[in-house]
C-alpha positions as CSV (number, residue, x, y, z in Angstrom):
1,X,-6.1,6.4,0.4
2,X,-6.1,3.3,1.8
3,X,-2.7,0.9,1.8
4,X,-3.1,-3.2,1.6
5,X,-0.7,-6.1,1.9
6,X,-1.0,-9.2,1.4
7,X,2.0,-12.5,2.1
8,X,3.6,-13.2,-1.4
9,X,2.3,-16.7,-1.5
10,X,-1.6,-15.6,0.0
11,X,-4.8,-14.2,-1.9
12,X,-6.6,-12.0,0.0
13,X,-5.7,-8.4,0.8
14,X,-5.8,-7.3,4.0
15,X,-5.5,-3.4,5.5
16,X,-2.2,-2.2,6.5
17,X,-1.8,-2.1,10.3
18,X,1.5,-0.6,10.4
19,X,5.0,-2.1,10.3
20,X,5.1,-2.6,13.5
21,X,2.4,-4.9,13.5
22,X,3.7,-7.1,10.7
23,X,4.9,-10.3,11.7
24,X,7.7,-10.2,9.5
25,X,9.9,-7.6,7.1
26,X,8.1,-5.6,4.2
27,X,9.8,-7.8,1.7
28,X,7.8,-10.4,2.2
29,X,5.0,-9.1,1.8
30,X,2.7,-6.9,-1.5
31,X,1.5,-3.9,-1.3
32,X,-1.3,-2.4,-3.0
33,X,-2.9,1.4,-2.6
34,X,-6.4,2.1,-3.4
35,X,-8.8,5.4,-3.3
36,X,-10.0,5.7,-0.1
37,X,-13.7,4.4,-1.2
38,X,-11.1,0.9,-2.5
39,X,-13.0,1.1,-6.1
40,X,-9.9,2.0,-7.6
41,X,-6.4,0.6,-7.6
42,X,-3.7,3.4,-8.0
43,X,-0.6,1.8,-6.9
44,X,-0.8,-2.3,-8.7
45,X,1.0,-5.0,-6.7
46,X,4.3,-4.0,-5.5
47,X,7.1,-3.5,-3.2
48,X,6.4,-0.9,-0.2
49,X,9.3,1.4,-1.4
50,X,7.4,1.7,-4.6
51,X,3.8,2.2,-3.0
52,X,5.2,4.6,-0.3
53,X,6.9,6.3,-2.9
54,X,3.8,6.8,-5.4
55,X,1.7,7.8,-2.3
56,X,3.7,10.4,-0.9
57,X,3.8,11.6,-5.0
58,X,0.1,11.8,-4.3
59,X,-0.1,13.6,-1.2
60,X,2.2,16.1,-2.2
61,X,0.1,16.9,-5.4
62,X,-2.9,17.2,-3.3
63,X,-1.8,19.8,-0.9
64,X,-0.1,21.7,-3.6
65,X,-2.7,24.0,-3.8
């Protein structure tokens, strides 16, 4: 899966760094996650406690077994 983000007032998505890297809080920012080819959007544009929460959803289905 790959995570996106994008400034609140900008266009273009851009791949996820890491917070760290941001150069300023989550909240200003939207997040989007995609399938790791990005040809499908499963997480829409949102906040990053809603992506992070969908994707850990996600990788705990997947390793359910």
């Amino acid at each position: 899966m790959v995570l996106q983000y994008k400034p609140k007032t900008s266009k273009l998505w851009k791949d996820y760094p890491g917070k760290s890297k941001l150069k300023s809080s989550v909240k200003k920012y939207d997040f989007r996650l995609l399938n790791k080819n990005k040809t499908k959007i499963l997480v829409k544009k949102a906040s990053y406690e809603k992506v992070m929460r969908r994707f850990r959803q996600i990788e705990f289905f997947k390793h359910r077994g």
